[in-house]
N, C-alpha and C positions, 0 to 999 in steps of 0.2 A: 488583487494583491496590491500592497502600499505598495510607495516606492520605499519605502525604508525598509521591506522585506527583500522586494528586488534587488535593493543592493544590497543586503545584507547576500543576500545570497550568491551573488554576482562574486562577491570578495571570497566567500568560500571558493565558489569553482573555480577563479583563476589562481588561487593560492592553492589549491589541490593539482590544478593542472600543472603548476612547476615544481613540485615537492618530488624529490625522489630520481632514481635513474630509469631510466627507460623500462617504456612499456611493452616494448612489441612484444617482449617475455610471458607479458602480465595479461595481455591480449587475449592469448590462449590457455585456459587454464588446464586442459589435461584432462583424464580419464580418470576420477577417483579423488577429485580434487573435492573437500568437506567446506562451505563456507558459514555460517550465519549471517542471518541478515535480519536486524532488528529496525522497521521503519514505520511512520508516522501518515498517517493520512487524516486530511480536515476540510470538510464542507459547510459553508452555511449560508442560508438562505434567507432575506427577509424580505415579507411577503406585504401587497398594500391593496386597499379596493377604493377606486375612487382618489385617488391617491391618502388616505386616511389608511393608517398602520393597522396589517390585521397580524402583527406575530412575527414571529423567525423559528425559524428550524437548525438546529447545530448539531452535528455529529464531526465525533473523533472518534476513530479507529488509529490499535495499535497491533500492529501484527508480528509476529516472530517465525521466519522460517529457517530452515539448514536444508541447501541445496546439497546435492552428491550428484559430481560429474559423471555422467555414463558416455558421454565423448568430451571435446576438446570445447565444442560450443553448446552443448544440451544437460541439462543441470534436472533430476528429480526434487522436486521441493514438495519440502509437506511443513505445518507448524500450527500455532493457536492464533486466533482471533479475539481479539476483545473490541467491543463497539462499544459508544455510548451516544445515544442522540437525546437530547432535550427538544422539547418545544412550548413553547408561550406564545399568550394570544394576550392582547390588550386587557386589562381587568382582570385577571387570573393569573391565580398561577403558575409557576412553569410544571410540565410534566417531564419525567426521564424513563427512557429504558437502558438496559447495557444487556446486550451479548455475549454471550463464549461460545467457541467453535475451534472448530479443526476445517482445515484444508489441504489438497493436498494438487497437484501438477507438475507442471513442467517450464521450464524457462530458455529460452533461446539468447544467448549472445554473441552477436552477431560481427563480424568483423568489422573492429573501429582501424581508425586512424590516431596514432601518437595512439595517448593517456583514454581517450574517449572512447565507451565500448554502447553501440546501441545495446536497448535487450529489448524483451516480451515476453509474456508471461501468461499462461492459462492454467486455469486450478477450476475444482468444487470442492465445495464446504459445506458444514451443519452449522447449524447453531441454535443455543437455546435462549432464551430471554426471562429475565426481572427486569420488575418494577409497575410505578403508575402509567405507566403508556405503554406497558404492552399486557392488553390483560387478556391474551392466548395462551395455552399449555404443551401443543404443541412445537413439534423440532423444524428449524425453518431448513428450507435447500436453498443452498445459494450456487446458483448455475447460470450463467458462463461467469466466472471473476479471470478479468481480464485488464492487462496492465504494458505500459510501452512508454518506455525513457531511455535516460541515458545513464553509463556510470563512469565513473572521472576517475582512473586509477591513481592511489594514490602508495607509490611506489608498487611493489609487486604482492601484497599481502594485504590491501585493503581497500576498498572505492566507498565515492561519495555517489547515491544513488538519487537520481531525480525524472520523475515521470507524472501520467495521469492514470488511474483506475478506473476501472466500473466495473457495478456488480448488480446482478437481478436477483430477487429472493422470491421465493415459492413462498407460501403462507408465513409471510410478511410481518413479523413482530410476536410470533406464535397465532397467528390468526387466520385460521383456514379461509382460505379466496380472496389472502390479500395478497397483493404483490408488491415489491418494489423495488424502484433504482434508483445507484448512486452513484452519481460521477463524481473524482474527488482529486485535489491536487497529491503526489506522496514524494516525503522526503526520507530518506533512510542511508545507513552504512553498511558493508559487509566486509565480514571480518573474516580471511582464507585460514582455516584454522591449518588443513591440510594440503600441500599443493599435489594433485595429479602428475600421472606421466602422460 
């Protein structure tokens, strides 16, 4: 991460952390409480042999899910996946595939202090693939997607979410016996449409 991302991001969270009246409301969302959470996740990778450049690898995933409280801190979440990874090697061209899926789990948050709420996160998802890097036909399983951050309330209807993810894929780009994982930084927001009791 630059530093001008760091602090870019740095001025969000403590400008989220003072916006608003108090959290300890906001802490506990209730039993039936509906939120959306639309968040961004981006990994990339570049790779050398010899110290001579053999490539990079870049994916961005955008995920959309709507949590529904069935207690005070346990959230059902389900929503769509969209992935896209590139990759280039020295002397060629770049290749891409993109993803769509569904997923679906469960989210834990966890008792913060002030505006700050830990969470964590477990789902499975499908997905299927286009393009020139993924020339499989098959539906990939992606088992365990797993995630743990923080979220910044920002008054009592909305937080800034900040964590890391990882995910393993069963036949891995449509390609039966491949696999893969991704660990990846994720930034995102959620917006309580509904508050719980």
């Amino acid at each position: 991460m630059t530093p001008r991302r760091s602090a870019a991001i740095l001025v969000v969270l403590v400008a989220a952390s003072t916006l608003g009246p108090a959290a300890a409301r906001a802490a506990a969302f209730g039993r039936g409480t509906l939120e959306f959470t639309p968040s961004l996740g981006f990994s990339h990778a570049s790779l050398s042999f010899g110290g001579t450049d053999a490539g990079s690898t870049t994916t961005l995933d955008v995920l959309g899910l709507v949590g529904y409280g069935v207690t005070d801190r346990v959230e059902l979440t389900g929503g769509l996946l969209l992935d896209h990874r590139a990759v280039s090697a020295p002397g060629s061209s770049s290749e891409s595939a993109t993803a769509i899926g569904a997923t679906a789990g469960l989210q834990l948050n966890l008792a913060g202090r002030g505006r700050v709420i830990p969470f964590f996160r477990g789902a499975v998802g499908v997905a299927t693939h286009s393009g020139d890097l993924s020339p499989g036909t098959q539906t990939t399983l992606i088992a365990p997607i797993v995630a743990a951050g923080i979220r910044l309330m920002v008054g009592a209807s909305a937080s800034v979410n900040v964590g890391v993810g990882y995910r393993h894929e069963s036949t891995a780009l449509g390609v039966s016996d491949l696999s893969g994982n991704t660990l990846e930084a994720e930034v995102g927001v959620s917006i309580i449409a509904r508050h719980g009791r």
